[in-house]
N, C-alpha and C positions, 0 to 999 in steps of 0.2 A: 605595345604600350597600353592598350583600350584593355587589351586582357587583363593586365595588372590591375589596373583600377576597374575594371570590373568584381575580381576576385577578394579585391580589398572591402572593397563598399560590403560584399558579401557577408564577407569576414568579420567586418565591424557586425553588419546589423547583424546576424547569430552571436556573437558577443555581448550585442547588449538584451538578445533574448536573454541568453545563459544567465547575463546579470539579473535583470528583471526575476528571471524565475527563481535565484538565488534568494534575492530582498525578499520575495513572497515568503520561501521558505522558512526562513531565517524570522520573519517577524509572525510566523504563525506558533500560536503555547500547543494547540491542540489541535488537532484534525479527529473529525466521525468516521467511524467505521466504514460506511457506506464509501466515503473518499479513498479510504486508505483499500479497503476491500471490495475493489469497483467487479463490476459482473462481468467485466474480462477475465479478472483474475480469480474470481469465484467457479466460472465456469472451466479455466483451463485446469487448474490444481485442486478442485473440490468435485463433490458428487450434487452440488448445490448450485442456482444461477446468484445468488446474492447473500450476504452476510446473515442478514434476518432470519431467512428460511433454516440456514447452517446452524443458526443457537436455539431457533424456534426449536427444531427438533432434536434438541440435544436433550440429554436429561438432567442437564442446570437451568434451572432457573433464577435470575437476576435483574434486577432493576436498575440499578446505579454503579456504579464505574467501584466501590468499595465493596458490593456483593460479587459481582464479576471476578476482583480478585480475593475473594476469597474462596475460590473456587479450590480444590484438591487438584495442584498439579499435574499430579499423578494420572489422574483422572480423566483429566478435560486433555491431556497429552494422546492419552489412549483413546478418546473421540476424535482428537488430530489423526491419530493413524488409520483410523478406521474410514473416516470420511473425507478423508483429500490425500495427497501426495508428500503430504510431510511428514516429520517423525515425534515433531512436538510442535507447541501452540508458539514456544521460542522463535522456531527457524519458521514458521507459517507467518509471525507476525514482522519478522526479521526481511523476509523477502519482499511481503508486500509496502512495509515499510521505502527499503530500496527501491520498488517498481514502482514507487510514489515520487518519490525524490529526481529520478529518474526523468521521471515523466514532464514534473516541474520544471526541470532543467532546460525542458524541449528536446531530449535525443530520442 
């Protein structure tokens, strides 16, 4: 019987982690780069340790979230393939995205 409620009590509190990190997620409009592009993830799928260094040396340059996207696709895709392990800025932003969410979650 102690295992039971042991395993329960468990169960709740990871429950109400999962929740908690949900409410977080859920009430946040935006997340920075740096969050979303933590230097785990820059290090394991990039040739970069952090996001900055990754656009620093790119050959766009941008200021505000409105020059960023007006970036040539095209372009900034084929710096995606060249400098990390993805095949576009889509599934690079798509992953870290999820490994964010993720994370929030606590798994």
């Amino acid at each position: 019987m102690s295992k039971r409620i042991k395993v329960s009590k468990q169960l709740d509190k990871r429950f109400k982690e999962i929740e908690s990190g949900a409410k977080e997620i859920n009430e946040t409009s935006s997340v920075d780069f740096k969050d979303l592009f933590t230097q785990n993830f820059m290090t394991r799928y990039t040739n970069f340790t952090n996001i900055t260094d990754f656009f620093e040396e790119s050959p766009f340059e941008f200021e505000t979230q409105k020059e960023f996207e007006s970036i040539d696709e095209k372009r900034l895709d084929e710096y995606i393939r060249q400098q990390s392990k993805f095949e576009s800025w889509k599934d690079m932003f798509s992953t870290a995205g999820k490994e964010y969410v993720v994370k929030k979650l606590g798994f």
